[in-house]
Z-matrix of the N, CA and C atoms (Angstrom, degrees):
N
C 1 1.457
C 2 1.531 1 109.55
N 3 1.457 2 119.57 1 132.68
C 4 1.095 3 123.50 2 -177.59
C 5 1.956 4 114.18 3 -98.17
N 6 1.211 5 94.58 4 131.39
C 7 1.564 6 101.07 5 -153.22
C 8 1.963 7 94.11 6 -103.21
N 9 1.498 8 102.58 7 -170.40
C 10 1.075 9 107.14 8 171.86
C 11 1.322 10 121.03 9 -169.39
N 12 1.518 11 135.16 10 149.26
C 13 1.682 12 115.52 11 166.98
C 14 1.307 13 106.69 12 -93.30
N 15 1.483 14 109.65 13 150.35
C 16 1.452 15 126.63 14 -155.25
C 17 1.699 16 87.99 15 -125.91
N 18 1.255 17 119.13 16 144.33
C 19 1.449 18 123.29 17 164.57
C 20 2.255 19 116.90 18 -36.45
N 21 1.507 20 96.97 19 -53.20
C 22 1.403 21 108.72 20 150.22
C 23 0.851 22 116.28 21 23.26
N 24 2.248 23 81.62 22 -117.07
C 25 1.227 24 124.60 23 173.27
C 26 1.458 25 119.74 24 -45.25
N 27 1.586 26 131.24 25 -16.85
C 28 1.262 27 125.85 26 -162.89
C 29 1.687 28 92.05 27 -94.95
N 30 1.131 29 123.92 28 -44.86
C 31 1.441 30 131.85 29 -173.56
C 32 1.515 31 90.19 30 -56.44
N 33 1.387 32 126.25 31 -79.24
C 34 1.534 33 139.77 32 -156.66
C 35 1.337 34 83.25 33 -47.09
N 36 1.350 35 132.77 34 -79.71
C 37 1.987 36 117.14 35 -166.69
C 38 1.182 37 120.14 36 -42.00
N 39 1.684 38 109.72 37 -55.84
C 40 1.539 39 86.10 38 164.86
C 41 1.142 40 136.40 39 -63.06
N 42 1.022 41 142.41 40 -23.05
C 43 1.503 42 153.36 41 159.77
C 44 1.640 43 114.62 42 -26.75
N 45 1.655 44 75.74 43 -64.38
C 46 1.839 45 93.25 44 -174.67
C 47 1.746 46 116.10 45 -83.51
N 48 1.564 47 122.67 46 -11.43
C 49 1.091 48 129.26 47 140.57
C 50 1.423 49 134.22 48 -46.66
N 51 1.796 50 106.57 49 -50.35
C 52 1.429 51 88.64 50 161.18
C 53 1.501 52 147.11 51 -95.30
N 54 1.681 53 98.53 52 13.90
C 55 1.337 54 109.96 53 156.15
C 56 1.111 55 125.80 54 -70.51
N 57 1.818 56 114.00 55 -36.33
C 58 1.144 57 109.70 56 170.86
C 59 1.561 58 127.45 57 -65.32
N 60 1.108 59 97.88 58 -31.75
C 61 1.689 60 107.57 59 -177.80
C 62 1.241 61 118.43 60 -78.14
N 63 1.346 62 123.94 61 -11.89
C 64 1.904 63 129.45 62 -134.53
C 65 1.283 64 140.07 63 19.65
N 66 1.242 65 87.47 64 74.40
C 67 1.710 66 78.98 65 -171.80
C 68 1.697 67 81.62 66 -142.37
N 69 1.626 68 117.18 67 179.56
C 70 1.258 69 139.40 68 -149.23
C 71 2.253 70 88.07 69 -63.13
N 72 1.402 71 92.66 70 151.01
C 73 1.397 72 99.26 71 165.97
C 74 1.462 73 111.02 72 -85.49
N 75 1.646 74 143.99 73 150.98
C 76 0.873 75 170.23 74 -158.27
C 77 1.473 76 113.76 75 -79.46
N 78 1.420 77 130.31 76 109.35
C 79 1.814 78 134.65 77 171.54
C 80 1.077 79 107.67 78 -100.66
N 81 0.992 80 91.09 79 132.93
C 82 1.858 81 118.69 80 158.03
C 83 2.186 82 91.97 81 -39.70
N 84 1.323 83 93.60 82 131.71
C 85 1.499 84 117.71 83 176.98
C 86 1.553 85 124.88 84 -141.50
N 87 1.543 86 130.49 85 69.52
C 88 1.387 87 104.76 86 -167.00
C 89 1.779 88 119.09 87 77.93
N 90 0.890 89 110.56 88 -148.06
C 91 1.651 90 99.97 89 178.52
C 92 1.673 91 115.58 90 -98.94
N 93 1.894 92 105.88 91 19.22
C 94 1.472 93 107.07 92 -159.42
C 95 1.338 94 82.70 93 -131.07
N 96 1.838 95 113.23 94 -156.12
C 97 1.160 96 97.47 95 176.76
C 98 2.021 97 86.54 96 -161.76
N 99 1.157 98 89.24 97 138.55
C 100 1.413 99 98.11 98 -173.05
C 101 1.823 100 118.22 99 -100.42
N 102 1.334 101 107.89 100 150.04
C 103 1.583 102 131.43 101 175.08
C 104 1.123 103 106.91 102 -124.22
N 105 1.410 104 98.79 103 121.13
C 106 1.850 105 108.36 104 -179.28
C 107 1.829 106 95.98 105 -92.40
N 108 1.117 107 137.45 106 68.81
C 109 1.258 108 134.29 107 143.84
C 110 1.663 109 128.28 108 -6.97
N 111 1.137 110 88.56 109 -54.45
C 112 2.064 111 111.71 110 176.03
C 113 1.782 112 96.97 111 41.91
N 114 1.537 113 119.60 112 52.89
C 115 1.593 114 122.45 113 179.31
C 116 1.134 115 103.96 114 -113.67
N 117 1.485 116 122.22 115 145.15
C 118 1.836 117 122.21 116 162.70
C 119 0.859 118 133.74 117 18.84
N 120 1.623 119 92.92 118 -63.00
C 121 1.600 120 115.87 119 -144.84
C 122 1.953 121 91.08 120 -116.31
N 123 1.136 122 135.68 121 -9.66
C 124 1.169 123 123.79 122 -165.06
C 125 1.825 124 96.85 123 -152.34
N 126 1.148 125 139.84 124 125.68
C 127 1.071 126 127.70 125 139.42
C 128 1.278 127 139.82 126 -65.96
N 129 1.776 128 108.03 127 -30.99
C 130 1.606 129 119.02 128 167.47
C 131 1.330 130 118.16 129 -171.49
N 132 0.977 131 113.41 130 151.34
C 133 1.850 132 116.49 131 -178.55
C 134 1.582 133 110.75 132 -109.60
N 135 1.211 134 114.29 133 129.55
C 136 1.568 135 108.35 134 162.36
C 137 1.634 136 111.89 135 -91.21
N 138 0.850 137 126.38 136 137.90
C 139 1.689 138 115.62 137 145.60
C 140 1.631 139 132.84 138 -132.48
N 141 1.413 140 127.08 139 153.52
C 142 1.041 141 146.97 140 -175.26
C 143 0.912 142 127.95 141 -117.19
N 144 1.503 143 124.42 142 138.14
C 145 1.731 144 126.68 143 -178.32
C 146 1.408 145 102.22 144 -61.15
N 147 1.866 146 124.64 145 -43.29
C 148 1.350 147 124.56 146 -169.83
C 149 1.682 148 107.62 147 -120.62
N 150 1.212 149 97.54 148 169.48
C 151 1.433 150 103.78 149 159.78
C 152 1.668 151 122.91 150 -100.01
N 153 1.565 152 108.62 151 76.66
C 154 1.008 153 101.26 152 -139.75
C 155 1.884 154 93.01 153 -122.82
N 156 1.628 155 113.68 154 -161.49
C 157 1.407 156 96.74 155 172.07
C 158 1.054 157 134.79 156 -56.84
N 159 1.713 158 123.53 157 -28.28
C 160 1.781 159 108.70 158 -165.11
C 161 1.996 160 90.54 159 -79.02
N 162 1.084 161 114.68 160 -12.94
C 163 1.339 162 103.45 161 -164.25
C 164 1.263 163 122.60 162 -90.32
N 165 1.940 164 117.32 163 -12.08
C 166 1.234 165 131.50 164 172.84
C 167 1.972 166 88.55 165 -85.69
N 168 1.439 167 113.39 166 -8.74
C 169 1.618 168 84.20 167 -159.11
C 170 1.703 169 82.55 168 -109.64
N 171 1.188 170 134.80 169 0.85
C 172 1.778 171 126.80 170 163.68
C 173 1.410 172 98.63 171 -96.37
N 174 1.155 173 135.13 172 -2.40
C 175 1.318 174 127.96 173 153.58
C 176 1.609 175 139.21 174 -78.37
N 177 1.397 176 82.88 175 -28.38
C 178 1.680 177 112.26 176 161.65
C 179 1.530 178 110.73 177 -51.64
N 180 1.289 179 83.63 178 -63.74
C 181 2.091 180 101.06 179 -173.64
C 182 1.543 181 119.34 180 -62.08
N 183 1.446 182 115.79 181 -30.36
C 184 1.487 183 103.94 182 -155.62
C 185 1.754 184 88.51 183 -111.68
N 186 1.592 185 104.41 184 149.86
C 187 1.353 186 104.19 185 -145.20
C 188 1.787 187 82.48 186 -140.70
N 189 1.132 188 133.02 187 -11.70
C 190 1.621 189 141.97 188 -155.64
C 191 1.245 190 89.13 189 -102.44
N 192 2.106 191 117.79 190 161.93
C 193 1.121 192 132.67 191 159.84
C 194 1.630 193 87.24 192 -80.55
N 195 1.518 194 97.59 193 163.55
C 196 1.312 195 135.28 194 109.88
C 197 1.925 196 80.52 195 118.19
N 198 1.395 197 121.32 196 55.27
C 199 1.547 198 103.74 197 -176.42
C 200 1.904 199 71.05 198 -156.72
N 201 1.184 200 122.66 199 122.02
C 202 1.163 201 157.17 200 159.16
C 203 1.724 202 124.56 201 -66.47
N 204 1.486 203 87.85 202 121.83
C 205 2.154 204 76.40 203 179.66
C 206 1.469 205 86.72 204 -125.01
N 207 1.550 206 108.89 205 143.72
C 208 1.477 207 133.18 206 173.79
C 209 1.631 208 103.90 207 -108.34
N 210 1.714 209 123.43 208 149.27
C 211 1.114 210 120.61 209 146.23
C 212 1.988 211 118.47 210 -154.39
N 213 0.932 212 100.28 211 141.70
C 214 1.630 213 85.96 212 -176.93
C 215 1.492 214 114.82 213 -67.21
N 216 1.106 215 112.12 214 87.90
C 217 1.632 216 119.31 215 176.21
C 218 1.303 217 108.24 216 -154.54
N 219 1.095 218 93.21 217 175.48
C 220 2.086 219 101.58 218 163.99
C 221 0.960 220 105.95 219 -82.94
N 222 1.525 221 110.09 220 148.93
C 223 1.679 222 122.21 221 163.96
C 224 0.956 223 140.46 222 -44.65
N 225 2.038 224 106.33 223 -27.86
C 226 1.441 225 97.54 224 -169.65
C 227 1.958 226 91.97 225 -96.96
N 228 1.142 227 130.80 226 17.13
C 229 1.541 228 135.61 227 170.89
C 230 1.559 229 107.18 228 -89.68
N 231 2.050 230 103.10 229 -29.36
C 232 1.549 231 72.43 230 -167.25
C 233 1.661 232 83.89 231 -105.91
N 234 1.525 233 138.90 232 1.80
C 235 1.836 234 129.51 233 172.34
C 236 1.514 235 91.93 234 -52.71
N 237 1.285 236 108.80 235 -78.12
C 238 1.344 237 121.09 236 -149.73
C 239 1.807 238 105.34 237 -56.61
N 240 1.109 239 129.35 238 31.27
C 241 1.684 240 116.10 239 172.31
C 242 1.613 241 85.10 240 -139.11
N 243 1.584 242 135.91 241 7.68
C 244 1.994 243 101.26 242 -157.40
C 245 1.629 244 68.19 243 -145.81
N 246 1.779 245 92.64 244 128.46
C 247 1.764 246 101.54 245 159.89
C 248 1.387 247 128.31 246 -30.31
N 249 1.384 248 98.02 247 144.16
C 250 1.605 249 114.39 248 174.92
C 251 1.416 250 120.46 249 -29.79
N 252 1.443 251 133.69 250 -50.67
C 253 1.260 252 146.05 251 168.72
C 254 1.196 253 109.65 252 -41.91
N 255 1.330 254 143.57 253 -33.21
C 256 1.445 255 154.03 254 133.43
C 257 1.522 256 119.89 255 -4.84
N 258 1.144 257 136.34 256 125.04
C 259 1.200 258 123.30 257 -169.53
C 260 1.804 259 107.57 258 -152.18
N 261 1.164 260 109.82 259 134.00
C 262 1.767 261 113.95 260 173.44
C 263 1.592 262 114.87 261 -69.24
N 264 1.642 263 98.99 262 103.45
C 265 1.501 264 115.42 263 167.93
C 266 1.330 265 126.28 264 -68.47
N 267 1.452 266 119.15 265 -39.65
C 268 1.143 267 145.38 266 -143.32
C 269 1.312 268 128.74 267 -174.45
N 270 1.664 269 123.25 268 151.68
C 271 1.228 270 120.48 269 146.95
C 272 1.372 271 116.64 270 -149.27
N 273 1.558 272 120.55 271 113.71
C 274 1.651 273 119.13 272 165.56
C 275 1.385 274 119.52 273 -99.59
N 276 1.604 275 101.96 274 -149.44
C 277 1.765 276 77.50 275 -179.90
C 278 1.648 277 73.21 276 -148.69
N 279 1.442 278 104.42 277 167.98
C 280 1.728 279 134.43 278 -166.33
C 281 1.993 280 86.85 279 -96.79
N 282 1.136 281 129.30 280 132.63
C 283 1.269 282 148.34 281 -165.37
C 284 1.238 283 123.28 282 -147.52
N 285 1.531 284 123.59 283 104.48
C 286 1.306 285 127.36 284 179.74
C 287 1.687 286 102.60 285 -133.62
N 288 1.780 287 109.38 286 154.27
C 289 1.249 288 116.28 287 -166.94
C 290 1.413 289 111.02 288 -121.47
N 291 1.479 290 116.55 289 82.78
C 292 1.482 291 117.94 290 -165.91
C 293 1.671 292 101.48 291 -120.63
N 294 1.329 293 134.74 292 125.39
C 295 1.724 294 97.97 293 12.42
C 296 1.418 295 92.69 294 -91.09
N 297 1.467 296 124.52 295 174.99
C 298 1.771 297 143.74 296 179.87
C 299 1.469 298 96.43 297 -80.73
N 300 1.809 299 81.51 298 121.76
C 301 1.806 300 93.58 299 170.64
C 302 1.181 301 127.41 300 -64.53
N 303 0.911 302 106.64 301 158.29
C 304 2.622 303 94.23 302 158.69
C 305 1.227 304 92.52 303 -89.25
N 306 1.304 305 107.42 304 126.61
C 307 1.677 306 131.17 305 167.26
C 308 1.293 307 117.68 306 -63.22
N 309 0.995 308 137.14 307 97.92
C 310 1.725 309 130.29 308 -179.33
C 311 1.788 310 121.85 309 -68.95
N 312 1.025 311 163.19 310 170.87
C 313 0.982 312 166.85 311 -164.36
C 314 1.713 313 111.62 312 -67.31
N 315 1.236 314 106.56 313 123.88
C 316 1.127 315 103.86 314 -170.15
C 317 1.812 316 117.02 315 -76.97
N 318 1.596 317 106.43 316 121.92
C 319 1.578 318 99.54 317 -165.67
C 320 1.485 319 99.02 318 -104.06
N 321 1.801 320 105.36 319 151.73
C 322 1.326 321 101.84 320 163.02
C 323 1.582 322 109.68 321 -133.37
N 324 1.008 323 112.72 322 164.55
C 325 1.748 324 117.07 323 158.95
C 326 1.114 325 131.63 324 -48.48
N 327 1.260 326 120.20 325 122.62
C 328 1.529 327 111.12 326 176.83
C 329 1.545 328 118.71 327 -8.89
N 330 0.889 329 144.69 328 167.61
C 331 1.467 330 141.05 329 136.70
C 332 1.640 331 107.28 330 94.15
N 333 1.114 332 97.12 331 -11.48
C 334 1.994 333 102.17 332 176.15
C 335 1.464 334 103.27 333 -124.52
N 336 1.803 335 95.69 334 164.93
C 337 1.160 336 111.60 335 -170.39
C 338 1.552 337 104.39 336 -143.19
N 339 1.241 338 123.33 337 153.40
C 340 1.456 339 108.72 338 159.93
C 341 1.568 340 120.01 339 -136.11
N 342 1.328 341 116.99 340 145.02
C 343 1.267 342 120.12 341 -170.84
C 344 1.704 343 104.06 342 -117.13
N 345 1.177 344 107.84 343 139.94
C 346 1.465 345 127.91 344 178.13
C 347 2.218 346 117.40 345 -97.27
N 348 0.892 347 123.37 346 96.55
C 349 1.396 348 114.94 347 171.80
C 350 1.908 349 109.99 348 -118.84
N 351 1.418 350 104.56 349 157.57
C 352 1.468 351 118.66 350 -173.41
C 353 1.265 352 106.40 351 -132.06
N 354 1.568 353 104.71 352 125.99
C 355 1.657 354 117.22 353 -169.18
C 356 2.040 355 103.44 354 -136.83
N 357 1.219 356 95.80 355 128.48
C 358 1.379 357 70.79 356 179.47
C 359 1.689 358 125.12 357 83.70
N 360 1.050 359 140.19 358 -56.95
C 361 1.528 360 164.54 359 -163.06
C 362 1.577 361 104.56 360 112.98
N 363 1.017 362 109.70 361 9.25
C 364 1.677 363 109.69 362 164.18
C 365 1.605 364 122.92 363 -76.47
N 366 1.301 365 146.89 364 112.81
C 367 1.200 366 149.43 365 -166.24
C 368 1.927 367 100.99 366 -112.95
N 369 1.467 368 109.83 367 124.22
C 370 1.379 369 132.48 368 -156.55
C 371 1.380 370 110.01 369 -143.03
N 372 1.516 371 102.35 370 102.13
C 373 1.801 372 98.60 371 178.91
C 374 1.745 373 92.40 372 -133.85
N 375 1.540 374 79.48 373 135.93
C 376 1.115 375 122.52 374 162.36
C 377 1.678 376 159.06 375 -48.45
N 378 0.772 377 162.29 376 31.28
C 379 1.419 378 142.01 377 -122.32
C 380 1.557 379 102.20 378 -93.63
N 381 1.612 380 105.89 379 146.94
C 382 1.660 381 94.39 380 171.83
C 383 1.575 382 100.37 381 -144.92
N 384 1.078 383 96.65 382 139.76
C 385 1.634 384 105.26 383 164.87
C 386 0.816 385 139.84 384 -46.50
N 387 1.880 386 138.52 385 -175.60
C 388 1.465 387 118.83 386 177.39
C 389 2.128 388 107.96 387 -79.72
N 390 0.993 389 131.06 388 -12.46
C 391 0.789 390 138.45 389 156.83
C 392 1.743 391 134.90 390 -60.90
N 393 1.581 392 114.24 391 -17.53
C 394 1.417 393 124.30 392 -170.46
C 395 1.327 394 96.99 393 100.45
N 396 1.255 395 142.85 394 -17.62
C 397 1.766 396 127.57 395 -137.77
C 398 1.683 397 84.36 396 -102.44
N 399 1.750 398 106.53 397 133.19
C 400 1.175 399 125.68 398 -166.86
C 401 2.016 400 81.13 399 -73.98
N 402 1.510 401 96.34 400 149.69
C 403 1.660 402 108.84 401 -178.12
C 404 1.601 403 103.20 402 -153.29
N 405 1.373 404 121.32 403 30.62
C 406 1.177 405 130.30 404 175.27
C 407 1.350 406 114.92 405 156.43
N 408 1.298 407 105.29 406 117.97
C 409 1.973 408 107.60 407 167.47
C 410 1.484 409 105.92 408 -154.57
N 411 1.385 410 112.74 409 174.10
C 412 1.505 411 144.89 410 -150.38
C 413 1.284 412 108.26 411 -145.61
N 414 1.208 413 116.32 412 -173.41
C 415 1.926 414 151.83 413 152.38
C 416 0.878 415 130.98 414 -146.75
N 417 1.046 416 151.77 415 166.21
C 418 1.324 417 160.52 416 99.18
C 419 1.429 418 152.29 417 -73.17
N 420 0.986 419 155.92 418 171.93
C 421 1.486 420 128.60 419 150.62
C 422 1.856 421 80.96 420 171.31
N 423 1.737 422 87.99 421 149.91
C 424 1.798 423 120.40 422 174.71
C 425 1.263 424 126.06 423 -101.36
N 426 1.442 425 112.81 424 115.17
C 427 1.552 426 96.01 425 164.66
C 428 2.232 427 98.88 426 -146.73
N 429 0.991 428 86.28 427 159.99
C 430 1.476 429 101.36 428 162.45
C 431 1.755 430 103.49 429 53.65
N 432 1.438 431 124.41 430 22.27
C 433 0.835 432 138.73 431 131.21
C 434 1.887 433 105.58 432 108.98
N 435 1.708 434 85.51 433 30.20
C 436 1.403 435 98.79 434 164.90
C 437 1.374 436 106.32 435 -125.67
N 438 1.657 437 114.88 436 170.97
C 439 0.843 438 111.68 437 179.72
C 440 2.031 439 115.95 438 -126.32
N 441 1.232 440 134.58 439 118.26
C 442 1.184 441 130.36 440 -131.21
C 443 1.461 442 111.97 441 -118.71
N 444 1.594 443 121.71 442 94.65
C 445 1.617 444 108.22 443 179.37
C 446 1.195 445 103.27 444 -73.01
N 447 1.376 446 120.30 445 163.23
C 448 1.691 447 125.45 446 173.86
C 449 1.654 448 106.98 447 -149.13
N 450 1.206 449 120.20 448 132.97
C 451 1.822 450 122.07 449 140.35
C 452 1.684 451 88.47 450 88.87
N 453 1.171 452 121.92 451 42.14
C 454 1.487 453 130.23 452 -169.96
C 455 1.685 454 91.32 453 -91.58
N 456 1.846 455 108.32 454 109.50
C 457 1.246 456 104.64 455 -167.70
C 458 1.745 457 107.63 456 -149.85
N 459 1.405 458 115.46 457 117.57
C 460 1.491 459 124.32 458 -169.27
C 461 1.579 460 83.59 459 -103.45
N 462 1.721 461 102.50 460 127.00
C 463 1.231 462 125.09 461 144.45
C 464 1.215 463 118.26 462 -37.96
N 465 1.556 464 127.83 463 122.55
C 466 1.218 465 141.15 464 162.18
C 467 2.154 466 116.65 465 -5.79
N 468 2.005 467 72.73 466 -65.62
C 469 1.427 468 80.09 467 -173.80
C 470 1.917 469 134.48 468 -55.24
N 471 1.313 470 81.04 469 -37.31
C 472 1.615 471 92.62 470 176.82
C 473 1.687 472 123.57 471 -113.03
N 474 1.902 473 97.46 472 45.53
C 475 1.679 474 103.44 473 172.59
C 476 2.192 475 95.69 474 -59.67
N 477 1.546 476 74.63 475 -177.24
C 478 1.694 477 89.48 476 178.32
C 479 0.890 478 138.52 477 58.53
N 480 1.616 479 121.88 478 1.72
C 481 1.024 480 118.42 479 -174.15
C 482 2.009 481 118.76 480 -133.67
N 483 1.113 482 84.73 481 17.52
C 484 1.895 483 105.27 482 145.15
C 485 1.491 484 109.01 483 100.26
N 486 1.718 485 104.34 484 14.86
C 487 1.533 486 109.98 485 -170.41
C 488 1.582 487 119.24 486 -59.09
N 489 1.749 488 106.96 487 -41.99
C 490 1.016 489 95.72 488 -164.07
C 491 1.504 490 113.69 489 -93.15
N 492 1.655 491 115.41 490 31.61
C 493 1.342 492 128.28 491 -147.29
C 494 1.523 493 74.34 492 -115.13
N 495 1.328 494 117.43 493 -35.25
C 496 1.603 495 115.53 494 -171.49
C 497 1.332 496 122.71 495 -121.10
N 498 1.101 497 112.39 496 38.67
C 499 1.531 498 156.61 497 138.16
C 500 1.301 499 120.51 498 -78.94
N 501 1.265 500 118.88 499 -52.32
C 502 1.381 501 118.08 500 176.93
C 503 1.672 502 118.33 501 -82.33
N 504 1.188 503 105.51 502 -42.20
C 505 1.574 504 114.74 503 164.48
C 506 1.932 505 119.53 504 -64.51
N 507 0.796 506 108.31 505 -11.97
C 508 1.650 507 140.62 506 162.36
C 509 1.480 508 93.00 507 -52.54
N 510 1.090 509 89.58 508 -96.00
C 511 1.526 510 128.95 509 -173.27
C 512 1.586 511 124.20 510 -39.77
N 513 1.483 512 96.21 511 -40.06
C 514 1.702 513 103.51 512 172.69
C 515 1.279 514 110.73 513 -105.57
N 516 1.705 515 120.48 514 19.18
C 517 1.417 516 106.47 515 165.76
C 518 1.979 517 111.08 516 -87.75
N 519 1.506 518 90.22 517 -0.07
C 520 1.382 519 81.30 518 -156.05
C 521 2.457 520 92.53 519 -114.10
N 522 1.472 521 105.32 520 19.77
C 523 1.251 522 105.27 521 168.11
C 524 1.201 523 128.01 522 -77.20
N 525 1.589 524 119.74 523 148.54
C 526 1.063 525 121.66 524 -173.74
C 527 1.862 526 135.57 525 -66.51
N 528 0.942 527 116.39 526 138.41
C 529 1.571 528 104.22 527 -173.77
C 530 1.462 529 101.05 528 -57.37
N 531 1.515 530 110.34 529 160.88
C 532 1.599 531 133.07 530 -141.24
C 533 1.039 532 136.29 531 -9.37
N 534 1.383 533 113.22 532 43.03
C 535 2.048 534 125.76 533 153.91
C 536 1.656 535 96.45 534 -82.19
N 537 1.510 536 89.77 535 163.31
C 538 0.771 537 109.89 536 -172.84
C 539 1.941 538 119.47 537 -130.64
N 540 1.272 539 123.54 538 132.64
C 541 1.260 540 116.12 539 -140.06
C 542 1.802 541 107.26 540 -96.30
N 543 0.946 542 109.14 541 110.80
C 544 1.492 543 114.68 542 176.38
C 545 1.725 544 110.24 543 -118.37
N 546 1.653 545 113.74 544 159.38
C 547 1.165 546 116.51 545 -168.26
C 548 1.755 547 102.93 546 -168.59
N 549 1.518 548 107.78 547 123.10
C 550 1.280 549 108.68 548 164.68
C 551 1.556 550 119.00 549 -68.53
N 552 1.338 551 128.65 550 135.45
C 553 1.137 552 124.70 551 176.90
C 554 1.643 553 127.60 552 -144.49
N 555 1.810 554 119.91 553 139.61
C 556 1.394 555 126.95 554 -175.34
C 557 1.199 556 104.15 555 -49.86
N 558 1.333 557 117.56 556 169.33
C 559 1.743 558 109.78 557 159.80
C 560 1.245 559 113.57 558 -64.24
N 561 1.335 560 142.49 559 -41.59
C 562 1.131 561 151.81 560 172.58
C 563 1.503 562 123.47 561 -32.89
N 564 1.396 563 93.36 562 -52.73
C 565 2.379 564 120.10 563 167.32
C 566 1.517 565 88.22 564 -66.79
N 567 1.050 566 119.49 565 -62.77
C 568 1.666 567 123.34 566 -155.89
C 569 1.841 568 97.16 567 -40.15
N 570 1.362 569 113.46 568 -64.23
C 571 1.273 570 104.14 569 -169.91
C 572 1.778 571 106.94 570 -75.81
N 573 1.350 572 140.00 571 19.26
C 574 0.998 573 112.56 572 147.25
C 575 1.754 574 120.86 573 -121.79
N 576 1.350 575 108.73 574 23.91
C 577 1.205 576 123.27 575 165.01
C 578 1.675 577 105.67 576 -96.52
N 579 1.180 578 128.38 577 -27.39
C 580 1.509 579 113.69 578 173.20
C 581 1.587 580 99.52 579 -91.51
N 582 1.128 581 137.98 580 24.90
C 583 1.425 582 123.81 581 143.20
C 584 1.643 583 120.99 582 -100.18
N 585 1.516 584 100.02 583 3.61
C 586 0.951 585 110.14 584 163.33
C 587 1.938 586 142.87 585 -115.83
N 588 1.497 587 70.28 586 22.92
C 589 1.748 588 105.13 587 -179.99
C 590 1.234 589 114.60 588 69.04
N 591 1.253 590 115.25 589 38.36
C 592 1.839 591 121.09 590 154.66
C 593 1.566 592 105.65 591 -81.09
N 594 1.554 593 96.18 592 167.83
C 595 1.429 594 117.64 593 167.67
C 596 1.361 595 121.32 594 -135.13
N 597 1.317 596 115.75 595 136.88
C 598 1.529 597 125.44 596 170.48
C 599 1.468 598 94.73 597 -44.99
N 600 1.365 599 122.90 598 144.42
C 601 1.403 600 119.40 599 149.55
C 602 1.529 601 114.18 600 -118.12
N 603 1.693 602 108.49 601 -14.84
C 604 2.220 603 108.22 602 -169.00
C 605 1.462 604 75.90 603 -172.60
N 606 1.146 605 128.55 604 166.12
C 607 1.594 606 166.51 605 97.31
C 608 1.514 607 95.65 606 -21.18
N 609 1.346 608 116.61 607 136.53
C 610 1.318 609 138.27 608 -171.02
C 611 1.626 610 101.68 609 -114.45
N 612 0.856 611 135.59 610 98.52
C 613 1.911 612 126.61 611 -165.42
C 614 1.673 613 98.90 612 -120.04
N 615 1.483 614 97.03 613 142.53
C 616 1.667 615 101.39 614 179.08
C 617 1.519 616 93.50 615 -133.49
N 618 1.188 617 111.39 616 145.40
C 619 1.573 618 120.33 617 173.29
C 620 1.705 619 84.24 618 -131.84
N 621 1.566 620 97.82 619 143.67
C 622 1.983 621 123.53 620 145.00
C 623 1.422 622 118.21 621 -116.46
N 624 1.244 623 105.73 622 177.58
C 625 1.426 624 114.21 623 162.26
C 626 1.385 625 110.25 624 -115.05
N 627 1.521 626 111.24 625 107.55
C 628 1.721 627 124.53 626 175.27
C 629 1.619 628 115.14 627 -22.95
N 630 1.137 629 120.99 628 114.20
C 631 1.604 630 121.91 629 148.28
C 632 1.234 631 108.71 630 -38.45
N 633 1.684 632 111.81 631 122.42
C 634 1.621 633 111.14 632 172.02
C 635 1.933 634 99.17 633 -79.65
């Protein structure tokens, strides 16, 4: 089945991204839609379904570090339209799982365990070793009628051995009826989310302007 991102779905992830994360919920901005972050390292991110006009023309305008533009495209669609000062941060990819599997029981290896807690409407499981030492965790959280994994991350030490496979199955036993599950992802996630019957839907691209 051939899927797609819909303006929607892009609002609802972010939405439900920054529940998961805590940080400010997401406005309508121009044809994008902005998160005031207000962190260290970022004062704010815009993002866009395209790389399209309002986004060559807020690229035009903003001339400061530390404020981030997102759009679902390739890089070289959104380099080639936004001044030189522009620079490649990143690239993930836009990820949706249609149609939604049945999740089977989440298995682990001897010697691990995983625990599930809810803070907020944020849902956070865990995995821990025979020691206590966390060796895999996630998020989740819903809004606007998606449903949003985030920060899905296996400790170095214990790749390969199916943690973060049951993390996510964790995680989507406990989603809401009719959202729908989307997830930004590294290349690294990417290949173990399409063994788990996701689909690329866009390249996720971030440009800044370098701190002198």
């Amino acid at each position: 089945m051939t899927v797609a991102l819909t303006p929607n779905l892009l609002a609802g992830w972010l939405s439900a991204r920054s529940i998961a994360r805590g940080v400010p919920a997401p406005v309508e901005d121009g044809d994008g839609w902005r998160v005031d972050t207000a962190s260290a390292a970022e004062r704010c991110r815009y993002v866009f379904l395209d790389a399209d006009d309002g986004f060559r023309a807020l690229a035009d305008a903003i001339d400061t570090p530390r404020v981030f533009l997102k759009a679902c495209a390739p890089p070289t669609d959104v380099l080639t339209i936004v001044p030189p000062r522009w620079t490649l941060q990143s690239v993930a990819w836009m990820m949706l799982q249609v149609p939604q599997a049945t999740d089977p029981a989440a298995r682990l290896p001897n010697g691990y365990r995983l625990d599930l807690t809810t803070q907020d409407e944020v849902l956070c499981a865990v995995v821990l070793d025979a020691a206590g030492n966390p060796a895999a965790s996630g998020y989740s959280a819903s809004a606007g009628g998606v449903f949003c994994y985030d920060r899905i991350v296996t400790q170095p030490d214990h790749y390969r051995r199916g943690l973060g496979r049951a993390i996510m199955v964790a995680l989507g036993q406990h989603q809401p009826a009719g959202t729908q599950r989307v997830l930004a992802a590294t290349d690294a996630g990417r290949a173990l989310y399409a063994t788990l019957g996701w689909q690329v839907v866009a390249p996720y691209t971030t440009i800044e302007i370098a701190q002198p």
